[in-house]
N, C-alpha and C positions, 0 to 999 in steps of 0.2 A: 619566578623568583623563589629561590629557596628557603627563605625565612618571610614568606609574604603572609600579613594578618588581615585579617577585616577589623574595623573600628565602628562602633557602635557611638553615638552622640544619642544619650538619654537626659531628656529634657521634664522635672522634676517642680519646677517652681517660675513664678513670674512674677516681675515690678512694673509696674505704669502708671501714669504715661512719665518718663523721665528727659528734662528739659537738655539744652546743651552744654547749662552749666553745671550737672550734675554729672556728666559723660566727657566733659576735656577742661583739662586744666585752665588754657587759656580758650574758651569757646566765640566764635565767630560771631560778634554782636548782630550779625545782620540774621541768622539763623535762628529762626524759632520752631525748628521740626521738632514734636516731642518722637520719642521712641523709645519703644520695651525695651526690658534687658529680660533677658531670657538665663534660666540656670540648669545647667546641663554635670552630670557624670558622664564619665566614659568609659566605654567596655573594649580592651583589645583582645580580640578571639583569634587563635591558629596554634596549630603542632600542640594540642591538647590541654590547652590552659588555658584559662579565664583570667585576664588582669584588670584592675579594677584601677583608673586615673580620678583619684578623688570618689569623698562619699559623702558631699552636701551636706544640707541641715534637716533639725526633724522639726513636728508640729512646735514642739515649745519655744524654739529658738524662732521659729516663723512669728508667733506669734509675739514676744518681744521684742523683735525687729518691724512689725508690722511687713511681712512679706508672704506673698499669697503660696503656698505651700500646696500645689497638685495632689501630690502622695511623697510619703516616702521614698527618696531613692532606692533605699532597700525593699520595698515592694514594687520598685518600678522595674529592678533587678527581677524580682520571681513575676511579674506580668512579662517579663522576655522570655523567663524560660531558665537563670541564673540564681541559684540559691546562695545568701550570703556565706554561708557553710562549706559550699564550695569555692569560694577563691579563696586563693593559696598566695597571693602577693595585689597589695592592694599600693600605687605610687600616691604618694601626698605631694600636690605640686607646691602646697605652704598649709599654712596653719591658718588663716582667714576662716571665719564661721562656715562661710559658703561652701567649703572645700574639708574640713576637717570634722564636721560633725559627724554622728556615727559612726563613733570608733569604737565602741563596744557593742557594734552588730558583726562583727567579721571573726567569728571566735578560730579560727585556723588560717589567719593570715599574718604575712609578714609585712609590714610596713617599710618602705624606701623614702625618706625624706631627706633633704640635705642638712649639714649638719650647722651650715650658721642659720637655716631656718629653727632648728629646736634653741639654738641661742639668742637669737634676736626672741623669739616669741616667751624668753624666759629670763630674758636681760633687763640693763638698765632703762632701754628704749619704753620698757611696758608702761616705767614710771610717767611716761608722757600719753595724757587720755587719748591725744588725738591719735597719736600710733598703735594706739592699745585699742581702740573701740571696736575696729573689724575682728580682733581676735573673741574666742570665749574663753575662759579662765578654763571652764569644766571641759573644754575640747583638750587645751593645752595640757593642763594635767591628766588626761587620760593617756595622750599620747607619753607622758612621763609614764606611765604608769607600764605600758607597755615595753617603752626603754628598759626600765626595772624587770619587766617578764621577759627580756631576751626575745622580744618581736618585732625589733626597727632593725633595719638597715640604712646606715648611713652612709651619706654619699659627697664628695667634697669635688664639687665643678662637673665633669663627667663622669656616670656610669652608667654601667647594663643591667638592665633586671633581669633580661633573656635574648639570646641571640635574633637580632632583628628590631630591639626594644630598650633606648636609652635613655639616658636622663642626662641635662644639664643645664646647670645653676646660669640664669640672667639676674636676678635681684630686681630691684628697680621699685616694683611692684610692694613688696615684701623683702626685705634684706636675702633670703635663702627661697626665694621664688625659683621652681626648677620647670622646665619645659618637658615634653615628650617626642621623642622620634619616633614614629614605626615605619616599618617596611610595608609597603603592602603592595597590592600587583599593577598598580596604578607610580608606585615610586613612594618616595619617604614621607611621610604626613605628619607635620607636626601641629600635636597638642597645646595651644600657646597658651592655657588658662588667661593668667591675668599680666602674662607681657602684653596683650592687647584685649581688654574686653568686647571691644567693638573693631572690625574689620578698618574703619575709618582713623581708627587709635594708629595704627602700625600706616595707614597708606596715608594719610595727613599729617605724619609720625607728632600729633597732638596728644601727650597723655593725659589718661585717665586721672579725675583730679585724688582719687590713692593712691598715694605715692612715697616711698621712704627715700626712695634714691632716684634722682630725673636723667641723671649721665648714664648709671646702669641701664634704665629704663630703654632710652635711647638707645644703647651698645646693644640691649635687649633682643629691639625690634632687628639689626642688622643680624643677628646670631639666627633668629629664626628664619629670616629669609633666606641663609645660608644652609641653615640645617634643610628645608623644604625643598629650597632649589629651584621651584617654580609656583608662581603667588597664586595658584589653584591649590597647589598643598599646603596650604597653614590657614588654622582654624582658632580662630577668637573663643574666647570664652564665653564669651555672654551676649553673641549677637542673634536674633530673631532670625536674620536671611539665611543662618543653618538650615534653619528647617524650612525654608522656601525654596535653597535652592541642592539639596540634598536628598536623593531618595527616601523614603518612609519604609521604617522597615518593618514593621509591626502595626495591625489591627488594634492592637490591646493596652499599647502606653505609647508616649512620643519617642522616638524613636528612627533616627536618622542613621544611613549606612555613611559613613565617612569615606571609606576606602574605594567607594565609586567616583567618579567622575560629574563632578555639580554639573548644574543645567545654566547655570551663568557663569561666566570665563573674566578673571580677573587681570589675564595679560592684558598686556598692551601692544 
């Protein structure tokens, strides 16, 4: 394939044990499996560029959320071999803590966000705690901040950040919640952040109990199974079996290659 990437799944922080009423809205009363949630960035590598899908939270935000904090994503970047100094375009799939912190570690990149994400996360919605809680204040305005330095790119439903590498707006999740496509030699992989945190969110189409929009949410899950094409290609945001059924790609941090071929098969 001529625009083929490899994807890197770097895995940065963990929560446990989390029950089922904290993982689907309506949860299966007869279910009582608890299960991690796992917190991952991702690196799309190929044709000489490093893209950077979200940049997590750091120590301070772990610690006021009570969330166990591995290392910094930005050190889990240079334990790969990827210096924040060298990416040159970093996508924000939304502004949630999880996803948007360390924005003033990537001093020569462009940020891709869509553009009802920087409105909702700066609107009247903020005014409601409960909508407001997953955001940080200090993420949000930084990212203002970088608006003002002529360092976002915004994007309204579909765009390309690079040939082989798209973006587009689901919601659901987040009002301006965006997915990722890549190419890679296996076929199109999509990044579903938090259209489905858990593989079981999209395949029991049960969501996640964060949620601004549940009709988005749902049109969500069918968009991704479209964008992927085949239910080996679409990767949850925050599920643990990443990295059980995913190559290892590195000695030195978690680290799972995406753009292979899992060891457990999701067709049917």
């Amino acid at each position: 394939m001529g625009n083929a990437y490899e994807i890197y799944a770097l895995r940065y922080a963990t929560m446990s044990p989390r029950t089922p009423h904290l993982n689907f809205l309506v949860p299966d009363p007869h279910d009582t499996t608890a299960q991690d949630l796992d917190y991952f960035v991702w690196l799309v590598r190929g044709h000489g560029r490093d893209i950077l899908v979200d940049t997590g939270f750091n120590a301070e935000e772990a610690k006021a959320r009570a969330r166990k904090l591995t290392l910094n994503p930005v050190d889990a970047l240079a334990g790969f071999g990827v210096s924040a100094d060298a990416i040159r375009d970093v996508i924000v799939t939304h502004l949630h803590y999880d996803h948007a912190g360390n924005l003033d570690r990537f001093p020569n990149a462009r940020f891709h966000l869509q553009e009802r994400e920087m409105s909702y996360a700066t609107g009247r919605c903020m005014c409601n705690g409960m909508l407001r809680h997953p955001f940080s204040v200090e993420h949000v305005t930084q990212m203002v901040r970088h608006v003002y330095g002529e360092r976002v790119t915004f994007h309204s439903g579909d765009g390309e950040v690079a040939p082989g590498v798209t973006v587009h707006r689901v919601g659901g999740h987040s009002d301006g919640l965006q997915v990722v496509r890549v190419e890679t030699a296996r076929g199109p992989v999509v990044l579903a952040s938090d259209a489905a945190h858990y593989y079981a969110n999209l395949h029991k189409r049960s969501p996640f109990p964060i949620v601004y929009n549940v009709g988005d949410m749902a049109q969500g899950w069918e968009t991704v199974e479209r964008l992927a094409g085949h239910p080996d290609r679409f990767i949850p945001g925050h599920d643990p079996i990443v990295s059980e059924i995913y190559p290892r790609a590195s000695d030195k941090v978690d680290a799972f290659a995406l753009h292979l071929a899992p060891s457990r098969s999701f067709a049917k």
